[in-house]
Each structure stands twice: as C-alpha cells, then as structure tokens.
C-alpha positions in Angstrom: 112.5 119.8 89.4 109.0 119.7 87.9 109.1 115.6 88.8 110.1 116.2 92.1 107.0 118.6 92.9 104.8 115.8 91.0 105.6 113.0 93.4 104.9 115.0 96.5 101.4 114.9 95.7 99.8 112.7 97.9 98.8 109.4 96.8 95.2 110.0 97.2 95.0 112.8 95.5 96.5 111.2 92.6 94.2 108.1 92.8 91.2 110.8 93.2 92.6 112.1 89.7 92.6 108.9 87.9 89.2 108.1 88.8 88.2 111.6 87.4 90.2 110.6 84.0 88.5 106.9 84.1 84.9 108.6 84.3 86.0 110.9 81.4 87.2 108.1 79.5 84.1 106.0 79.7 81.8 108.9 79.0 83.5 110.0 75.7 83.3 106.2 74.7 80.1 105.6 76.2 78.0 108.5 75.6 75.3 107.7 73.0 74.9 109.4 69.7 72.1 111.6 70.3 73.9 113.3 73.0 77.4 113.8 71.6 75.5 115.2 68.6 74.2 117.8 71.1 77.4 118.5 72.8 79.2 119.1 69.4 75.7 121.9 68.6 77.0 125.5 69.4 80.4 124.8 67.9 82.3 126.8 65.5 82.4 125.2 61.8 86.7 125.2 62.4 86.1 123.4 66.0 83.8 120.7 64.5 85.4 120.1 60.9 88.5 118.7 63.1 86.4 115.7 63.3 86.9 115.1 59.4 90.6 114.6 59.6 91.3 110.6 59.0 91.7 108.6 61.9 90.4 111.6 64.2 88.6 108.9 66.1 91.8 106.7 66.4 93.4 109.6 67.5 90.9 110.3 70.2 90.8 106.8 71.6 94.3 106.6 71.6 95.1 109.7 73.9 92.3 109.1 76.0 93.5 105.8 77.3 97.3 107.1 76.8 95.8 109.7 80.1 94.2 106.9 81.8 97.2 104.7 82.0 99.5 107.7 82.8 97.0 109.2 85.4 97.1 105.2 86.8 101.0 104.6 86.8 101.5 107.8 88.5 98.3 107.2 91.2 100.2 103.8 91.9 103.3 102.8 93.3 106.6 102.8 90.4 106.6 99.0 90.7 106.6 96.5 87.5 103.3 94.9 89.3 102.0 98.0 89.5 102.8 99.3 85.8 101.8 95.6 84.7 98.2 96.1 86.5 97.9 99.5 84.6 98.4 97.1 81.0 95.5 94.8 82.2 93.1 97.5 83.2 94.2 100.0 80.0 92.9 96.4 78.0 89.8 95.1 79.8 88.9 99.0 79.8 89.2 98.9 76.1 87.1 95.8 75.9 84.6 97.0 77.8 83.9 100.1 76.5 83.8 98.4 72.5 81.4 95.7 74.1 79.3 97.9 75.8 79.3 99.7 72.6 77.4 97.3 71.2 73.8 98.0 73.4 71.3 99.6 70.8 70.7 102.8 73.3 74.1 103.5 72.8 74.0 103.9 69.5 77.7 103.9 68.8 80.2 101.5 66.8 81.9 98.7 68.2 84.6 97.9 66.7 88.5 96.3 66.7 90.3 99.2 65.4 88.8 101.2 68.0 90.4 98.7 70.8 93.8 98.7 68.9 93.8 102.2 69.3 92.7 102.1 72.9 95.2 99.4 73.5 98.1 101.2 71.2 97.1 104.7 73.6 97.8 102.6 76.6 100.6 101.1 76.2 102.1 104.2 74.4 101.0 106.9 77.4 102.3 104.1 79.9 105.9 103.8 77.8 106.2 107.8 77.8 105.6 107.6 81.5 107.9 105.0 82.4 110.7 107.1 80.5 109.8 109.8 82.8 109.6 108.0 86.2 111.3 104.3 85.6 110.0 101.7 87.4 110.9 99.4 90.5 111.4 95.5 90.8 108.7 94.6 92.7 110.9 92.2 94.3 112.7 93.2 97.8 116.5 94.3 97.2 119.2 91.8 97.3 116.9 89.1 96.7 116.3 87.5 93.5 112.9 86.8 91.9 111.2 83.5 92.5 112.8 82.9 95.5 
C-alpha cells in the first residue's frame, strides 16, 4: 500500500528529490576540512565520538550513495536502461568526488577504499530498491532483444 502511494508521486517531483540528495552527496564528500570541522563544533561528546567507530567513514560513503542511487532508480523510469544508467552515474559520481578530493583547498583524502564504498553503497541501495520495485525490459513486449 505504502508502494502504491510512492509511485503516484509525480515524476518531477521525484527527479526534484534526487537532485536534492545529489547536492547532499557532493557536499558531504566535498566539503573541505576546515568547514566540516566547524559543523561538527557545538556537538555533544556522544554525537561526535560516533565518528571513532571503525569504518564510520565507509559506512557514511556507503549510505550516502546507497540514497543517491535509490532516490535515482525511483526519479526514473523501472527499466533495465534506466537502473543500468543509475550504476554508471552511482560510479563516475564516486570517481569524481575521490578525484576532486585530491585539490589542496579541499583538504580531504582521496582514496580507493573510499570509492569501493561508494561503489559497494550504490550497487547495494540500487539491489534493495530493485527488490522493492522490480524492474522492466527495456525492450517492447512480444519482441525479443536485438531485434
């Protein structure tokens, strides 16, 4: 029932939404130092120590791109081209970010376990969604592919 409320949300609307979660994910991986530093000020010593569990930045990257390529299967159409575009963008998103990373302003790590984890988020968010809302052949009905 939940679904079915979901996909009467116009397609817009859910583009608009993917574009907000695209911005969020390149300012959490693009933000530089000095100003995530600030952002974590004010904090309570409980908030910020979560940040000392292992692989809390793994675990960050990987559910931030796990809601960009759910928010981007569900702003496109449920075909394989579709979900297939969302695996292309999840991984040239994830290489741009760790390239652009690599700008001395930035002052932030570039590195390949970070794109594994962007990558492994991805594919992961984009698996749990297709579970949810399988996808179509992007081929017309009746007629077989290639033809």
């Amino acid at each position: 029932m939940a679904l079915t409320a979901l996909a009467r949300i116009p397609r817009s609307w859910r583009r608009g939404l993917a574009c907000v979660v695209t911005l969020m994910v390149l300012f959490v991986c693009l933000a530089p130092r000095p100003w995530v530093q600030y952002l974590l000020r004010g904090r309570t010593e409980k908030q910020v120590s979560v940040s000392k569990l292992p692989f809390f930045d793994k675990m960050v990257h990987s559910g931030i791109f796990a809601a960009f390529a759910v928010s981007w299967a569900w702003a496109l159409p449920p075909t394989r081209s579709a979900r297939l575009k969302v695996v292309v963008a999840t991984l040239a998103l994830g290489g741009f970010t760790e390239l652009m990373q690599l700008i001395p302003y930035i002052e932030r790590d570039a590195n390949v376990p970070d794109f594994a984890a962007d990558a492994g988020g991805g594919l992961v968010g984009l698996w749990a969604f297709t579970l949810l809302i399988p996808g179509k052949s992007s081929t017309p009905e009746g007629e077989p592919p290639g033809s």
